[in-house]
C-alpha positions as CSV (number, residue, x, y, z in Angstrom):
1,X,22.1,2.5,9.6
2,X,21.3,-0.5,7.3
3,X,17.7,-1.1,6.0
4,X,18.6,-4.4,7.5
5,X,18.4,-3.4,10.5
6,X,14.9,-1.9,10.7
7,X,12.7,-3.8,8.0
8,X,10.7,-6.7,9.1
9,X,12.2,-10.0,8.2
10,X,9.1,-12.3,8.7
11,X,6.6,-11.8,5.6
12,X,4.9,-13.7,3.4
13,X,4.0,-13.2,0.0
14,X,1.6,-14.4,-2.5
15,X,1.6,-15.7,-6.2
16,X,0.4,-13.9,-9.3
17,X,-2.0,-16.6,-9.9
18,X,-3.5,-15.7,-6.7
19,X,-7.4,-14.0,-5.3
20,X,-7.0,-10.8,-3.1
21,X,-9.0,-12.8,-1.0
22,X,-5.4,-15.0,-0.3
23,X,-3.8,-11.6,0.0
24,X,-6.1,-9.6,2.7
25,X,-6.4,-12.9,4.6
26,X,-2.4,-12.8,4.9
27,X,-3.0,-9.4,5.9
28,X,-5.2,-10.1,8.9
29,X,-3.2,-13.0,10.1
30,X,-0.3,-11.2,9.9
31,X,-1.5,-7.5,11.0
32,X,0.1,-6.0,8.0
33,X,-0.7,-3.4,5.1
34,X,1.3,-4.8,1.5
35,X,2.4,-8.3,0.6
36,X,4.7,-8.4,-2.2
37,X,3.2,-10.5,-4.9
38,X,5.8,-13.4,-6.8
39,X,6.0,-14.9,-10.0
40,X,6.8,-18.5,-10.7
41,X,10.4,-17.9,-9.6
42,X,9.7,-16.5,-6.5
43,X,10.6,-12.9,-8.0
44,X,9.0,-9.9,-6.9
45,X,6.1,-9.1,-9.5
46,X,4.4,-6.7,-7.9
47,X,2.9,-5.4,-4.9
48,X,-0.9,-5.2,-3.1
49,X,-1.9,-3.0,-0.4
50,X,-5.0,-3.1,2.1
51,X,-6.1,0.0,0.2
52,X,-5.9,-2.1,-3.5
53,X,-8.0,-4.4,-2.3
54,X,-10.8,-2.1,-0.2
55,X,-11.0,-0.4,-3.7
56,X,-11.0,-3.1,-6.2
57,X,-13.5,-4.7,-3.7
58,X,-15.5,-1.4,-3.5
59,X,-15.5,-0.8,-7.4
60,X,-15.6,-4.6,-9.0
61,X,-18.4,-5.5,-6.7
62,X,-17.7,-8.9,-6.6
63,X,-15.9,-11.5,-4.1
64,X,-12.4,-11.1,-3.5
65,X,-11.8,-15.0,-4.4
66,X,-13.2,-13.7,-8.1
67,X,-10.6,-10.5,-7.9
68,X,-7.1,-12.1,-9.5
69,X,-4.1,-10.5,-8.0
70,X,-2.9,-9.8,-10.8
71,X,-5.9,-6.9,-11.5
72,X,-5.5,-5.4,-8.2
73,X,-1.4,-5.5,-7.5
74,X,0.7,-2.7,-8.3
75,X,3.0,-4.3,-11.5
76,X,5.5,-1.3,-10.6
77,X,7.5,-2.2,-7.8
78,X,10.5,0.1,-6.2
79,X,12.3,-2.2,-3.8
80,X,15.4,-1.6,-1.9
81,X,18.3,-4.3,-1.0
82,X,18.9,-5.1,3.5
83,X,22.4,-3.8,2.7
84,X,21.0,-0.1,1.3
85,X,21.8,2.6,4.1
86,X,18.5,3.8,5.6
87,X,18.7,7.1,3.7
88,X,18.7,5.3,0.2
89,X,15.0,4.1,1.4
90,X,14.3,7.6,2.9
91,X,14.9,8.9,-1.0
92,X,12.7,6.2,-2.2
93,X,10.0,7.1,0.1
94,X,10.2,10.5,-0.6
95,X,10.5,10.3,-4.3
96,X,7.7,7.5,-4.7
97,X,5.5,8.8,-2.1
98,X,5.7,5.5,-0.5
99,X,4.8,4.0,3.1
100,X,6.5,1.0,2.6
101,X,9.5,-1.0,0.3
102,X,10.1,-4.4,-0.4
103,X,13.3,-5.4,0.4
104,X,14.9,-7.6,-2.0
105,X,18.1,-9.9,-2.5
106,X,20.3,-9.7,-5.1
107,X,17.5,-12.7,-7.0
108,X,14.9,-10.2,-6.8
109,X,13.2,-12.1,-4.1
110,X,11.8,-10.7,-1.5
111,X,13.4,-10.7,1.9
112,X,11.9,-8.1,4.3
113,X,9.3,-4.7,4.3
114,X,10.6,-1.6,5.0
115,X,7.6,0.2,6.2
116,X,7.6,4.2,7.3
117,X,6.2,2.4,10.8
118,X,9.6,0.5,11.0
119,X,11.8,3.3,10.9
120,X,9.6,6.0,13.2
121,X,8.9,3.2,15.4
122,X,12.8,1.3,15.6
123,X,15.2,4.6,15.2
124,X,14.0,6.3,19.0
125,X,17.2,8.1,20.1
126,X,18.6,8.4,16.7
127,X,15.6,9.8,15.5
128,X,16.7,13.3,16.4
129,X,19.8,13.3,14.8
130,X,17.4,12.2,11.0
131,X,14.6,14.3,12.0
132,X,15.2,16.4,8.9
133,X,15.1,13.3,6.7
134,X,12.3,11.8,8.3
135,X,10.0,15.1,8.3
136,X,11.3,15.1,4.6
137,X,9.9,11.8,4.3
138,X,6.7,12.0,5.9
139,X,5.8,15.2,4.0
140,X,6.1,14.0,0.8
141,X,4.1,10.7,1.4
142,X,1.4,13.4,3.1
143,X,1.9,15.2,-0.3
144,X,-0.2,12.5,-2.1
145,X,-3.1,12.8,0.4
146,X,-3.5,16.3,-0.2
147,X,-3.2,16.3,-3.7
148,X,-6.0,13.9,-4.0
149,X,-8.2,16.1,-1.8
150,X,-7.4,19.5,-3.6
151,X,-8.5,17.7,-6.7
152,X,-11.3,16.7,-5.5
153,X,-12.7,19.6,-3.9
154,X,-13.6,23.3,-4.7
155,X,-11.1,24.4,-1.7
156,X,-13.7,24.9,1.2
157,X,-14.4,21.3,1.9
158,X,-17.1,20.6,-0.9
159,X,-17.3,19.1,-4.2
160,X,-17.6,20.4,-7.7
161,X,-21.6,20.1,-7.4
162,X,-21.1,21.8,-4.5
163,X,-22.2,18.7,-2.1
164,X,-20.2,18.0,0.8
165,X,-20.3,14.2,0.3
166,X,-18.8,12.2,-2.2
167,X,-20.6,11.7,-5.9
168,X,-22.2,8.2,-6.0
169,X,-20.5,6.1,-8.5
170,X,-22.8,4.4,-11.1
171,X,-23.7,1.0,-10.8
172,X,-24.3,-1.8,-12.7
173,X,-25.5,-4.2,-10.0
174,X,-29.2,-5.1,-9.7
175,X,-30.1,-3.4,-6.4
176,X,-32.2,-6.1,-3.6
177,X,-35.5,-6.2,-3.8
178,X,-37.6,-4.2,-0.7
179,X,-38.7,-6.0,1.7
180,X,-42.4,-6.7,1.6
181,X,-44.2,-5.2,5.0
182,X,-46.5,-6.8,6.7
């Protein structure tokens, strides 16, 4: 099977020059998790997920319109072409630890999404005959998950300060006034 045959075709991307704001409303309107990011040319740049953008929101503290893309996308791209066989984006999955690939043409523009979604959702019968390469898959994007969680926990579910809740980043905001009470 072709990756052609399972990635999403419609997408939309955005410009380097770009807010995340442009890119999480494309994600809304379009129910979707990435969009690849282009340069002038129409080349693929980079890539921004919903998760870039919760964070950069969560840690910049500012308006997405103020966030440039180009702080918050991932420069490092791994794409796959439609003519790749499915396994060749299996391996990149695996090996990158990745949800979802950007398909390319032979330009480097991008054409379609590959997302894990796509191929659990799209395979059905065949599914049986890849389980091994789809459990493969799954378990090593799961992989990243659990390493993050192992780091940052002493192994029975609480933190290094031995809270079970997350330490509070500093800030440098000005925190509201209280409100005055009658």
């Amino acid at each position: 099977m072709k990756v052609a045959d399972l990635m999403t075709r419609d997408i939309r991307a955005c410009t380097v020059h770009e807010s995340a704001n442009a890119a999480a409303r494309i994600m809304w309107e379009h129910d979707c998790g990435c969009v690849p990011v282009v340069d002038g040319h129409g080349k693929l740049a980079g890539i921004v997920t919903d998760r870039d953008i919760c964070m950069a929101a969560y840690t910049q503290g500012i308006s997405l319109e103020a966030i440039p893309l180009a702080r918050v996308m991932s420069p490092k791209v791994i794409s796959c072409s439609r003519t790749d066989e499915l396994e060749t984006a299996h391996h990149l999955m695996r090996t990158y630890e990745l949800h979802r690939i950007p398909v390319a043409d032979s330009r480097g523009r991008p054409v379609g999404i590959l997302s894990w979604s796509d191929v659990v959702n799209r395979t059905g019968g065949e599914l049986a005959e890849q389980a091994v390469d789809v459990a493969a898959t799954f378990s090593a994007i799961r992989r990243r998950r659990e390493l993050a969680s192992a780091v940052s926990t002493n192994g029975n579910g609480a933190h290094e300060n031995g809270s079970m809740k997350s330490p509070k980043k500093a800030s440098s905001r000005r925190k509201k006034p209280a409100a005055e009470m009658p």
